[in-house]
BAKOL-930577 format. One record per residue (C-alpha): x, y, z. Coordinates in steps of 0.5 Angstrom, whole numbers, padded with zeros to 4 digits, always signed. Example, Ala and Ser with C-alpha at 12.3 -4.5 7.8 and 13.67 -1.06 7.14 Angstrom:
BEGIN
+0025-0009+0016
+0027-0002+0014
//
This chain:
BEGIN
+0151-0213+0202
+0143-0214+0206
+0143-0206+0209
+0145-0204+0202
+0139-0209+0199
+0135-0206+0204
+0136-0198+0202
+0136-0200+0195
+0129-0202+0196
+0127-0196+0200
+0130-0191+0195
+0126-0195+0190
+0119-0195+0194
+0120-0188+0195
+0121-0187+0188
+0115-0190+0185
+0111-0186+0192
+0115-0179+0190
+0111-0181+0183
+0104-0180+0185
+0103-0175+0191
+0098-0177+0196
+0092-0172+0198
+0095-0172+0205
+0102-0169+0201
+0098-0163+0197
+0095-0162+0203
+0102-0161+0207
+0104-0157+0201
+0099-0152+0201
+0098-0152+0209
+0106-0150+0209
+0105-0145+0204
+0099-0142+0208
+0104-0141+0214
+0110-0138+0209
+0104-0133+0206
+0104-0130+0213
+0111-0127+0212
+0113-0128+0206
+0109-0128+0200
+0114-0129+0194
+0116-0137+0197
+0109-0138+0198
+0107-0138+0192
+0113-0141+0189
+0111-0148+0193
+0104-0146+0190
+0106-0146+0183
+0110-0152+0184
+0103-0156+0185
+0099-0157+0179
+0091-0156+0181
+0089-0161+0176
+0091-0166+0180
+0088-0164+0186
+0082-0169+0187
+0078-0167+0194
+0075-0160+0194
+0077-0157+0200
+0084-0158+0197
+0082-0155+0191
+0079-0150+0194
+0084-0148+0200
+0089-0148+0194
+0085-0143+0189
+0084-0139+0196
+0091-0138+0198
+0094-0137+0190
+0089-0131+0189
+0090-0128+0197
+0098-0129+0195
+0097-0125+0189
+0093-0119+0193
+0097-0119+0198
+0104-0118+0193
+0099-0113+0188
+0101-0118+0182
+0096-0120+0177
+0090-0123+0178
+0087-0125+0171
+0089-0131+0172
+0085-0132+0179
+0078-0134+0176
+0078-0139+0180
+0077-0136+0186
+0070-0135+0186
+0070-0143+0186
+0074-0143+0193
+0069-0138+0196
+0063-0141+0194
+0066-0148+0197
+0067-0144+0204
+0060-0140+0203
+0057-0142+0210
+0063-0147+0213
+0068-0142+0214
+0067-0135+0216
+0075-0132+0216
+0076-0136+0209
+0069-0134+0206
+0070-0126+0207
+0077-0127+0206
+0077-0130+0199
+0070-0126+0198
+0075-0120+0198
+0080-0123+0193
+0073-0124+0189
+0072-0118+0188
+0079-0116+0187
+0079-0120+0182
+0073-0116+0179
+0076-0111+0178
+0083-0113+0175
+0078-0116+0170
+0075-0109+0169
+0067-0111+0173
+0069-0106+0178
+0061-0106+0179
+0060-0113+0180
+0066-0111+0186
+0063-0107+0189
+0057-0111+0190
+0060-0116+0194
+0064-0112+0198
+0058-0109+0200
+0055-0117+0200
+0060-0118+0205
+0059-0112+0209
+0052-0114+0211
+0054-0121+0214
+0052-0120+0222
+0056-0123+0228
+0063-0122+0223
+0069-0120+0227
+0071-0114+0228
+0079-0116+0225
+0075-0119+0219
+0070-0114+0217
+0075-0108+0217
+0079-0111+0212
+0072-0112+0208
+0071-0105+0209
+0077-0103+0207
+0078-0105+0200
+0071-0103+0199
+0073-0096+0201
+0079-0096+0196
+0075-0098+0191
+0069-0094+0193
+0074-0088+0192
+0077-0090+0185
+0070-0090+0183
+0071-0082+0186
+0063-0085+0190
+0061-0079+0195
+0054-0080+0198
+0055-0088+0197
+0062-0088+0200
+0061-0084+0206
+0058-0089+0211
+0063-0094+0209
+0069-0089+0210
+0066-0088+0217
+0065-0096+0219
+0072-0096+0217
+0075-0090+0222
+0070-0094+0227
+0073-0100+0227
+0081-0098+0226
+0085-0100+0231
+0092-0097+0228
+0092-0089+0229
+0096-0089+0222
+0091-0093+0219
+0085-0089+0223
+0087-0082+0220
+0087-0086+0212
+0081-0088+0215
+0079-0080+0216
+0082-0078+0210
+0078-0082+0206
+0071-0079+0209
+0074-0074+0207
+0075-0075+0200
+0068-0078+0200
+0065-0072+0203
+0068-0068+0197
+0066-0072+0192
+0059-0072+0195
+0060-0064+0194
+0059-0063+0201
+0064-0059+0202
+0063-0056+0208
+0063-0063+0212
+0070-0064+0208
+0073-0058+0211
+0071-0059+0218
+0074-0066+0217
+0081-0063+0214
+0082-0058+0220
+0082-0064+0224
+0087-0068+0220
+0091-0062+0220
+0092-0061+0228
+0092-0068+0228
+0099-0068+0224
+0101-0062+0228
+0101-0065+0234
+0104-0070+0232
+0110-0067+0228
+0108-0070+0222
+0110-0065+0217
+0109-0069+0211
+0102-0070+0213
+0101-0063+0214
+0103-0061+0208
+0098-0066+0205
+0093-0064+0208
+0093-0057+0208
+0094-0058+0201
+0088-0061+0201
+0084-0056+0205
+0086-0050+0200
+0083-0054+0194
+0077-0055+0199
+0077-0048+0200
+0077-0046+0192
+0071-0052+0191
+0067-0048+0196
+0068-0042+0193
+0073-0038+0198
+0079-0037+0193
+0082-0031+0197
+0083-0037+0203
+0085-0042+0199
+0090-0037+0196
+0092-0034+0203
+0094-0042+0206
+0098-0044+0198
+0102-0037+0200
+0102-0039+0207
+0105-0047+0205
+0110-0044+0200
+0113-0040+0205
+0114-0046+0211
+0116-0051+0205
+0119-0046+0200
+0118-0045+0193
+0122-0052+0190
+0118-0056+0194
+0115-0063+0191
+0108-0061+0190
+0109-0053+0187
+0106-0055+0181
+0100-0057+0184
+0100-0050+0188
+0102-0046+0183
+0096-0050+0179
+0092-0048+0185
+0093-0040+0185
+0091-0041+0177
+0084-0044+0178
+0084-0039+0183
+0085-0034+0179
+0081-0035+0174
+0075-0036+0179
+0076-0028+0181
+0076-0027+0173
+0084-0026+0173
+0086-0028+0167
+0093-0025+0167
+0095-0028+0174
+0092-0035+0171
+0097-0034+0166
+0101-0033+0169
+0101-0038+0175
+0100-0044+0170
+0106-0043+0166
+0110-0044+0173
+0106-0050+0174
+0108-0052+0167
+0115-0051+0169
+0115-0053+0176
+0112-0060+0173
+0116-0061+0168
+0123-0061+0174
+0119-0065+0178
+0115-0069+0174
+0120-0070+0167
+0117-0074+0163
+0112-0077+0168
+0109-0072+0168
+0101-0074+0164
+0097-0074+0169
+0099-0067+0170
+0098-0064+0163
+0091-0067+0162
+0089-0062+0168
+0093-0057+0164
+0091-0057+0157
+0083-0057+0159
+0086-0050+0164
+0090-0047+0158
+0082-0050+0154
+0079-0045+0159
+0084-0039+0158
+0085-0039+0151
+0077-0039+0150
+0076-0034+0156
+0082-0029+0152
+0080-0030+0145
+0072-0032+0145
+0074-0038+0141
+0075-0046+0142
+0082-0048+0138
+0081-0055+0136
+0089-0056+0138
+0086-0057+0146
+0081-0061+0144
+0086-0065+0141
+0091-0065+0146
+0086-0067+0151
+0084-0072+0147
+0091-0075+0147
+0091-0075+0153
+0085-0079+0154
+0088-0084+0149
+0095-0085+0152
+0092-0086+0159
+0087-0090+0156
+0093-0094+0153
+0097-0094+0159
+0091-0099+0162
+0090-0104+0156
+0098-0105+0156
+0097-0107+0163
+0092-0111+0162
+0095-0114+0156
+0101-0115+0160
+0098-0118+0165
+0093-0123+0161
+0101-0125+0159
+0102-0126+0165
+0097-0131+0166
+0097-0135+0161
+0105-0135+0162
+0103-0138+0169
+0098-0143+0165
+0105-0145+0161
+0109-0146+0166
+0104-0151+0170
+0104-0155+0164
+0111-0155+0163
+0111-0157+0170
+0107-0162+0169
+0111-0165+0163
+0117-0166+0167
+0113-0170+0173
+0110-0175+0167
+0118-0175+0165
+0121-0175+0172
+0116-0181+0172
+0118-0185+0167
+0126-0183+0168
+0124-0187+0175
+0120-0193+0173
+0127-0194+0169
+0131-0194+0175
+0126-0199+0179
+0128-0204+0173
+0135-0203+0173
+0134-0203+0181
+0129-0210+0181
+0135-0213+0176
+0141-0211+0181
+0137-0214+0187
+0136-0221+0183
+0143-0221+0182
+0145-0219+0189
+0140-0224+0191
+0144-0230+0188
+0151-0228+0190
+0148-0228+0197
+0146-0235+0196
+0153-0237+0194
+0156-0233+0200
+0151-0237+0204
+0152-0244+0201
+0160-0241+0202
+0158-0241+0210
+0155-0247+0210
+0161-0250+0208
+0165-0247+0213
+0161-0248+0218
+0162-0255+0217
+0170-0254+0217
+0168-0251+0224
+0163-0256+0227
+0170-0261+0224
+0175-0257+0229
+0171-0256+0234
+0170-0263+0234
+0177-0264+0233
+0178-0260+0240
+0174-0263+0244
+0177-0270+0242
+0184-0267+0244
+0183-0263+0251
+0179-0271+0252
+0186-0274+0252
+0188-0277+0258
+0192-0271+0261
+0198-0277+0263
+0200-0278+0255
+0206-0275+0254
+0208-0270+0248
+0211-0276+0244
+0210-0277+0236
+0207-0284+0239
+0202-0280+0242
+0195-0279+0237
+0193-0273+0242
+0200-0270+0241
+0200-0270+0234
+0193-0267+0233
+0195-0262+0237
+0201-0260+0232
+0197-0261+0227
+0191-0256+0229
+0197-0251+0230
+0200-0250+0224
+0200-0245+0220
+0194-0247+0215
+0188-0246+0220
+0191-0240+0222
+0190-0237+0215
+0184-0240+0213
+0181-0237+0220
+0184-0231+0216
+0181-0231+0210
+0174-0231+0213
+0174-0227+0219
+0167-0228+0222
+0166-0227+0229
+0165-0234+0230
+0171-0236+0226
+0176-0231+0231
+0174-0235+0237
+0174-0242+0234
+0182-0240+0233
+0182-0237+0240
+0180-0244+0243
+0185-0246+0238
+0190-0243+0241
+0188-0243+0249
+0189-0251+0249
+0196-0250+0251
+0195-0245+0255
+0193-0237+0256
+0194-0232+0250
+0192-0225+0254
+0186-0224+0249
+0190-0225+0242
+0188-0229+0237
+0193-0234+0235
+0199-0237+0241
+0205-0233+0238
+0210-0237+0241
+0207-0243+0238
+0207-0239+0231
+0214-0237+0232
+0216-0244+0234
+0212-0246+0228
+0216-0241+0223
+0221-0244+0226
+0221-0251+0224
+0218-0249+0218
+0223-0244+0214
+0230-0246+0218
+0229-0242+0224
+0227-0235+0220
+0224-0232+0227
+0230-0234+0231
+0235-0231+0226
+0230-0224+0226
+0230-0223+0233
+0237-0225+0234
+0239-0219+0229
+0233-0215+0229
+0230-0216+0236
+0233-0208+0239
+0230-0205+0233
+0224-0208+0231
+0217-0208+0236
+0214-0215+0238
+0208-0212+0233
+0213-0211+0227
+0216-0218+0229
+0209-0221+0228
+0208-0218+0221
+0215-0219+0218
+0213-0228+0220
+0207-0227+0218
+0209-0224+0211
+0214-0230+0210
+0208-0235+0211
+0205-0232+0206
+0199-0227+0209
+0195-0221+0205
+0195-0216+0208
+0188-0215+0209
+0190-0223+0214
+0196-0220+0218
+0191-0215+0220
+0185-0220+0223
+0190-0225+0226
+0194-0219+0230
+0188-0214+0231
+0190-0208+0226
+0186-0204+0222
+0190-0205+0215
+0192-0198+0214
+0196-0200+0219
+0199-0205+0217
+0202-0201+0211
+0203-0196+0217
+0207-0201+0220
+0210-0205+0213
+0214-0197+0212
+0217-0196+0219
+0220-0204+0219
+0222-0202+0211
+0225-0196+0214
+0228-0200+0221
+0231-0205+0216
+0234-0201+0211
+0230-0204+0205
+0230-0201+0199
+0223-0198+0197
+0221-0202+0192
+0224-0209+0194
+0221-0215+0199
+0221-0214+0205
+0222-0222+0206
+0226-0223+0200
+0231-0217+0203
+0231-0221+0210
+0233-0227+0206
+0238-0225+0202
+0244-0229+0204
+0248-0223+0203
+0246-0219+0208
+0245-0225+0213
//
């Protein structure tokens, strides 16, 4: 009953710790986050959402949690809409930590440009760019979202010196040759083609040496766009011609060729061949492309513009509107995005609330629970005291029979057994049948070697509890010879354990008393009680005494 006060009470303060988090617990969430985010992003920010910022009181917890919410949403490419607290975090490590502060000045400007301010991005990646001694694993990952979003902006002049610090500072040979790639892309945006061109023939034999196919493709396709842009369609038709027949004519990328010999052709004043060329792109892009084909038909309807003002002299106001169309659905397209994610945002607002709602709930579910608990242990309490007052009273029976005993193994050793013999006579009387039970009602591990001692003054009992022959002979005497008669009709069948059960049935024991006096557990009693049923031939449902009494079976 105390072990089960005691858990009581720790559940209890445990509940009503578990009701106000500590510091130290939110920053032991944050930090297993933190370690989870390495290689699982999605569980990181479920345990981060679980946490609602408001309760964060120490700055360094509310910064590193602001830091580790936006990093999880980049590295997943979910919205960062609702991430405006980032600049928070990265003003806090400005000057105190130089991996979170470039790190969480990344996801600032992350953040810029999901909010539209791709301007203000780009200005503090470059910030971030110029900060001396920053370590090479660090400072690639600054300069590598600065020429991504550099080239979104489709930067050339600007974008060159960066594309080239990121080729200096990759390490990966895949990561190298995007790096190349992009100096690429800025080179062609700054219009210097020639330096684009030089930069693709060496992607080229790069990819061919090491049979890249894929990226082969890509970059030869590149350089035939190259080519056209520097006024050499002749070679840009012979290298489309060329990849046609290495990846034949239904490959993934035939409307964009096809598109390619179109622009050529008007280029050298071919205006039937242009016509040509861009219905089969139509029609290649709308096998490849289906219904995802807007990107593609915003270049094709300011193709088909040209042509039919270069065939007619004349500006139709259909392709005006078409282009314009085009525009409007893109524009569409990215205010839906933006729509969706500013819901996404204030359905994370939502939830944080909602969490927060059912702490409080939670909180009061616990306090109840603390009461009804308090009332629990004030009531176990008493009955502990009456149990204590209980083993006080035995106690003094105890402290009576030991005095008792002592009196009698005082005797003098010479007195005979007589009933004129008080020592004689208070030993009998220690030996019934009474003390035995009452020692069995209370089982205590003080109470069995007192009956031990008991038991002992005549004699061994071969680490018993009670002298079983003393009991025999007092079952005896008391029920007109009951054991005599048992073991006389019974003895070959019956085991001495089941004899000792059947005579302490007839003394009236429980169960639960016949197994502390023979020293089984109660499920063997009731083991024991159906084979001596079973040995005896008693009905199922009848005593077993009662069987052993009846005078018709004697």
């Amino acid at each position: 009953m105390r072990r089960f006060i005691y858990v009581l009470m720790a559940v209890i303060i445990f509940g009503i710790a578990s009701c106000s988090k500590s510091m130290t617990q939110y920053d032991n969430e944050i930090s297993l986050a933190e370690m989870i985010m390495r290689n699982n992003t999605d569980s990181a920010l479920s345990l981060l959402d679980e946490i609602d910022p408001s309760e964060l009181e120490i700055d360094s917890l509310r910064a590193k949690y602001h830091y580790l919410k936006g990093w999880g949403h980049l590295s997943s490419n979910r919205s960062m809409v609702g991430d405006s607290l980032i600049g928070y975090a990265h003003n806090f490590y400005r000057g105190k930590d130089i991996v979170r502060n470039i790190r969480s000045g990344i996801v600032f400007a992350w953040y810029k440009f999901w909010v539209g301010d791709t301007p203000g991005a780009l200005t503090m990646l470059d910030s971030l760019a110029e900060l001396p001694d920053i370590p090479d694993s660090i400072m690639v990952q600054t300069v590598r979202v600065r020429v991504l979003l550099g080239a979104s902006e489709y930067q050339g002049r600007q974008l060159v010196p960066f594309a080239k610090k990121l080729h200096d500072l990759e390490t990966d040979s895949m990561r190298k040759m995007e790096a190349q790639y992009m100096l690429l892309a800025a080179y062609e945006y700054a219009g210097e083609t020639d330096s684009a061109l030089y930069i693709a023939d060496e992607l080229i034999d790069y990819a061919r040496n090491n049979n890249w196919g894929d990226k082969q493709f890509i970059f030869e396709l590149e350089r035939a766009q190259l080519l056209t842009e520097n006024g050499r369609s002749a070679e840009s038709d012979e290298l489309i011609g060329d990849i046609f027949r290495k990846a034949g004519p239904d490959n993934g990328a035939a409307d964009v060729l096809y598109f390619q010999h179109a622009i050529n052709a008007l280029n050298t004043g071919d205006i039937n061949r242009a016509v040509r060329n861009l219905a089969l792109a139509d029609s290649a892009a709308s096998k490849l492309r289906k219904d995802d084909d807007a990107y593609y038909r915003s270049y094709s309807n300011l193709l088909n513009a040209i042509i039919d003002f270069k065939l007619t002299g004349r500006i139709r106001l259909a392709h005006i509107n078409s282009l314009n169309n085009r525009q409007n659905e893109r524009f569409n397209r990215v205010k839906a995005s933006q729509w969706e994610s500013e819901r996404g945002a204030v359905q994370q607002q939502n939830r944080a609330l909602a969490l927060k709602a059912e702490s409080e709930h939670k909180t009061v579910i616990i306090l109840v629970i603390s009461l009804v608990a308090l009332i629990i242990i004030a009531g176990a309490i008493w009955i502990i005291r009456i149990r204590r007052l209980r083993e006080r009273e035995n106690e003094e029976r105890i402290e009576a029979l030991q005095k008792m005993i002592e009196e009698y193994k005082a005797a003098p050793a010479t007195q005979d057994s007589g009933t004129n013999n008080p020592g004689a006579l208070r030993g009998a009387m220690l030996k019934q049948l009474g003390i035995i039970k009452m020692v069995a009602e209370t089982p205590t591990e003080q109470n069995r070697e007192m009956l031990r001692k008991i038991s002992s003054i005549d004699g061994e009992i071969n680490g018993e509890l009670v002298d079983w022959a003393n009991v025999f002979e007092i079952i005896d005497n008391l029920y007109s010879g009951f054991y005599g008669k048992l073991h006389s009709k019974y003895g070959d069948v019956l085991s001495p354990k089941e004899e000792q059960i059947i005579v302490l049935m007839m003394a009236g024991f429980s169960t639960k008393e016949i197994s502390v006096i023979t020293g089984q557990t109660a499920s063997t009693i009731y083991v024991r009680k159906s084979s001596i049923r079973k040995k005896l031939g008693a009905p199922e449902k009848e005593d077993i005494v009662r069987f052993l009494l009846n005078p018709s079976r004697s």
